[in-house]
N, C-alpha and C positions, 0 to 999 in steps of 0.2 A: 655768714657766707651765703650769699645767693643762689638759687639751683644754676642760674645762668654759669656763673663759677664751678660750682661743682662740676658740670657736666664738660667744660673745658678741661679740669684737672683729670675726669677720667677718659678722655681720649688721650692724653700725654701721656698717663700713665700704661694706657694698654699701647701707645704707639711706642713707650719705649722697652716694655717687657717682651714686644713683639721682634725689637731690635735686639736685644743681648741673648734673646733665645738663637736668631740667623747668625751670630755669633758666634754662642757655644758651636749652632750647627756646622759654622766655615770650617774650624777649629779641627771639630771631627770629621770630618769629608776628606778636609786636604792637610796635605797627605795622604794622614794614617790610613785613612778607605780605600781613599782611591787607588791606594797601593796593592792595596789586598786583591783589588779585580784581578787582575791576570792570573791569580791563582784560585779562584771561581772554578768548581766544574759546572757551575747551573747557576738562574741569578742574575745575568748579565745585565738585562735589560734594566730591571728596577734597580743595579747597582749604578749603573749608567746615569740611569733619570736622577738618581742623590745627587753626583757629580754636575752635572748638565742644570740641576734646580738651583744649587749653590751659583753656578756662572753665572744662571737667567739671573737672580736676584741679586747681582752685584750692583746695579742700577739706584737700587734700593735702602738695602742694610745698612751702609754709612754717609751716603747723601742725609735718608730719614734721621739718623741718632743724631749727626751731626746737625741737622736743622732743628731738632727740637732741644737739644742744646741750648744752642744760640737762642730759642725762645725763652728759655727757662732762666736766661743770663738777659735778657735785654732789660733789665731795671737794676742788676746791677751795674752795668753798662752806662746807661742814661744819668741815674738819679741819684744812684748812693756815692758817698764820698771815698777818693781814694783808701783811706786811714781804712775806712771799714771794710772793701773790697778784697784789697790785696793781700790780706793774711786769708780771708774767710774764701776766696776763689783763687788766685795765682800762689801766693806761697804752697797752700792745700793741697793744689792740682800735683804741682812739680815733685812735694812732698812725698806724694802716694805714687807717684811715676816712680822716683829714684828707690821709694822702699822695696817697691811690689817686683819691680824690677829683680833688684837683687836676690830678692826670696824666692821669685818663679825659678830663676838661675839659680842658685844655691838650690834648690828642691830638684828641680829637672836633671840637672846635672845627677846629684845623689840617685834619684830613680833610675836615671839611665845605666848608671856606673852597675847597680848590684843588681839591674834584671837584665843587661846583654852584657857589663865587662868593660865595655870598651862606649869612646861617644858616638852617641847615636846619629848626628844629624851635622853637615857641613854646612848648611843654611846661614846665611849672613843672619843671626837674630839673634838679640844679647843672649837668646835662654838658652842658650846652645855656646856660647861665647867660651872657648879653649882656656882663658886666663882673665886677670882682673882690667888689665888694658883694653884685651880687646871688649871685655863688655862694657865699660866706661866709653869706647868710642862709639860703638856701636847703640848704648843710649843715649849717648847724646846725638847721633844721627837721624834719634825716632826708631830704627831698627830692631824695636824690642814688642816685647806681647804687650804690653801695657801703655802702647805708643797714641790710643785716644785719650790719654790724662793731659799728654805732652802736648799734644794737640791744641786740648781745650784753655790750656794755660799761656800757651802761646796768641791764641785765635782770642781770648780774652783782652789779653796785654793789648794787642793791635788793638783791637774792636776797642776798648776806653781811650788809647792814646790818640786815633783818629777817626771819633763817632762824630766828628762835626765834619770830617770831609770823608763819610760815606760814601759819595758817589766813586771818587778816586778809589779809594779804600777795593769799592766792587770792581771797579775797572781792572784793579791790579788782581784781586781774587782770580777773574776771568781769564785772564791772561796766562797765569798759575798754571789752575785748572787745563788749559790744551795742552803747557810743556808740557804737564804731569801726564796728561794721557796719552802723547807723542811718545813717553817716555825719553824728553831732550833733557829731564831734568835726571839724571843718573841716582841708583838706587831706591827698591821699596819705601823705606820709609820716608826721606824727602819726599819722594812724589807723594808720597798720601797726604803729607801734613799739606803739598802744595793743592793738591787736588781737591781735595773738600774744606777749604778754609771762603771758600763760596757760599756752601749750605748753612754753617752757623751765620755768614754776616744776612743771609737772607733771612736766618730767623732771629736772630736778633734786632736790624733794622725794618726787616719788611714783611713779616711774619701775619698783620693785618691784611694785605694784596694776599699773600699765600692765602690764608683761611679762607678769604672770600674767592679765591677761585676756586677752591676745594670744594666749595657749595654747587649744589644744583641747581643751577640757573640760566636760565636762558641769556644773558649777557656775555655769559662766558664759556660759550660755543664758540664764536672767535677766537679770543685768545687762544683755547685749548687747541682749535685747527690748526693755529700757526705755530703753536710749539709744537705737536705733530708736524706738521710740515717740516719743521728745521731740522727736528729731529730726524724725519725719514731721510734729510739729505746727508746728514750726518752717516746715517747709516749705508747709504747709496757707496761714501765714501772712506768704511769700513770703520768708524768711527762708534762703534755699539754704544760705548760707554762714556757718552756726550754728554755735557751739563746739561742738554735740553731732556735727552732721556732721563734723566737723571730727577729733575724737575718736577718728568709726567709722571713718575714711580711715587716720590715724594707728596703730591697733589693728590693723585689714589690711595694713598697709606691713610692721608690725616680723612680724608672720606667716609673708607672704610671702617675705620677708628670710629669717628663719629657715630655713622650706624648702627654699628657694632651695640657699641653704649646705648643708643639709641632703644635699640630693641631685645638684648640679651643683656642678662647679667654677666659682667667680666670678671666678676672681684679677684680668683687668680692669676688673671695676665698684668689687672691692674696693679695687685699686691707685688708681684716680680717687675713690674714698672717701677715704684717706688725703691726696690731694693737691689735694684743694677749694678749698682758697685762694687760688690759685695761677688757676686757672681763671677762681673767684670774680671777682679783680680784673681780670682782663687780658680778658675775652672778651669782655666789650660794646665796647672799643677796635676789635676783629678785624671783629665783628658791624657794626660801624659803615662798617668799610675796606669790608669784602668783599659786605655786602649791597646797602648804597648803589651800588657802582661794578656790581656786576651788573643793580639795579633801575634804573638812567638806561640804563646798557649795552642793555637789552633793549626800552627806551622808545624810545631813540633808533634802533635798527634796526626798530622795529615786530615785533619777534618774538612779542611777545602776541597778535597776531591770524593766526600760522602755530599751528594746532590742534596739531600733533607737538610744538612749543615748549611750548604751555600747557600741554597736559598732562604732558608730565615738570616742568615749575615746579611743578604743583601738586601731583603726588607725590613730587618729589625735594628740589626747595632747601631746605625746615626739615632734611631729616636732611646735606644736604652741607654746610649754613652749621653746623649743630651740632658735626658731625666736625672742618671745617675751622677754627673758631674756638678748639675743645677742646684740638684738637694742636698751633694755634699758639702757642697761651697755654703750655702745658706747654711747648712748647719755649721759648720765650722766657724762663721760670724757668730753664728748665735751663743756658739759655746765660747769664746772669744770675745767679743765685744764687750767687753765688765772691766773695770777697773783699768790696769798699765795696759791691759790690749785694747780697750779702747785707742789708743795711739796707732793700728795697726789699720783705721778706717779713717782717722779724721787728723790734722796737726795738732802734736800736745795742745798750742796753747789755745786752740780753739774748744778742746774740752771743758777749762775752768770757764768758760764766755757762757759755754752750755749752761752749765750747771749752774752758775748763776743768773741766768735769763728763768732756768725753771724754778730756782728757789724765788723768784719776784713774784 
């Protein structure tokens, strides 16, 4: 492998450790914090800016995953043969949707019941879902925490079945993309699947255009003007969270990615790069343990109206729930991943494929 290589694989991997970290962070914000403000004696400001940081970077966090996605899928897209695809990407993806699925719901559920009693959240999302019906419809509407597997399973399917009429393919992405932000497409989850199935076909089909304008160059002053421009009208017409913002967020991430690399060592954002999925499924479980039992925890002593209290809640708990939810998940892979729990990351029969690729 060439450094030219290497140095690509570590901006992907810091652009996507960079991603499941805004994440975990969404995860922690909204709601469970933002809840907490009103009962703030002190604090406000910085608890504000968590909230307000999460909205500015909505632009970002799942345009970016989802395009480097679709990067990391465009050869198998292109080149590999169905036979070999469809188990090792589609079956896998749906596999870890419908698992991880049921287990965040089976665990949330159980958390919620014996720390408040009764269910916690009326929220249309499977992990909250009343009975087995409703969380089966509700997954299959995308409506669940684990709704970018479904995503990626679906946006693969498309992406192989019509890679030769890409252009269409974009066309109808684009089109998606406004219901979804109109919101004429009803319900969270459809709209996201509809909303960002643009970013992976961009990095799947056109992910060379992207990198080169991500570069500094003087050619690509222009362009960048005009999607600024489109952008600003967008915005003119209340439109924030437009594909072209979306775009410039996107264009700056792999950027800054690159420099990054360029000039500092990343090895930990790049190592959480590498082990996304892992995090992916198991953090809202943690988030659910660990936020809940500190947000009654702090209720019930009254500690929100001791000033010393509020104020480190409101600049410390998104970065200790983020830490503490990050590390637990990894560990839980780590102690997990061996033997019949390996099936708990990857499709059974993708395991024996393993293991015999390493024994060759």
């Amino acid at each position: 492998m060439n450094n030219t290589r290497s140095d690509e694989i570590l901006w992907v991997n810091t652009l996507k450790g960079t991603c499941i970290l805004l994440v975990v962070l969404y995860h922690t914000v909204l709601p469970g914090f933002e809840n907490t403000v009103q009962y703030l004696s002190a604090g406000w400001i910085p608890a504000e800016l968590w909230v307000k940081f999460n909205t500015v970077l909505s632009p970002l966090r799942m345009p970016a995953f989802f395009f480097v996605s679709g990067l990391l899928a465009a050869n198998g897209i292109m080149n590999r043969p169905w036979k070999q695809v469809f188990t090792s990407r589609i079956t896998n993806l749906f596999y870890l949707y419908i698992l991880w699925g049921f287990i965040q719901w089976w665990s949330i559920v159980g958390i919620s019941s014996e720390i408040t009693g009764q269910r916690i959240s009326e929220n249309l999302n499977a992990a909250y879902a009343g009975s087995l019906l409703e969380f089966l419809k509700l997954t299959f509407l995308a409506m669940s925490t684990s709704w970018y597997l479904y995503g990626l399973g679906i946006y693969f399917l498309l992406a192989r079945i019509f890679r030769k009429q890409k252009i269409a393919l974009l066309v109808v992405a684009v089109v998606l993309n406004y219901l979804a932000v109109e919101k004429i497409i009803p319900f969270w989850g459809p709209q996201s699947l509809a909303q960002y199935f643009l970013f992976f076909l961009m990095g799947a089909f056109w992910s060379p255009l992207m990198l080169r304008l991500s570069e500094w160059r003087r050619e690509n002053i222009v362009p960048w003007a005009l999607l600024a421009a489109i952008a600003g009208v967008h915005v003119i017409f209340g439109m924030n969270r437009s594909l072209f913002m979306c775009l410039i967020a996107v264009l700056c991430s792999v950027a800054i990615c690159r420099w990054l690399n360029a000039h500092f060592r990343m090895s930990w954002l790049n190592w959480i790069g590498r082990n996304t999925l892992q995090i992916y499924v198991i953090h809202r479980i943690f988030i659910e343990f660990f936020g809940m039992s500190a947000i009654l925890f702090a209720q019930r002593h009254h500690l929100f109206e001791q000033t010393w209290f509020s104020v480190l809640w409101a600049c410390l708990y998104p970065i200790a729930i983020v830490t503490i939810c990050s590390l637990c998940s990894v560990l839980v892979w780590s102690l997990t991943n061996r033997g019949l729990g390996q099936s708990l990351f990857v499709f059974p029969t993708l395991i024996g494929m393993k293991r015999k690729k390493t024994a060759a």
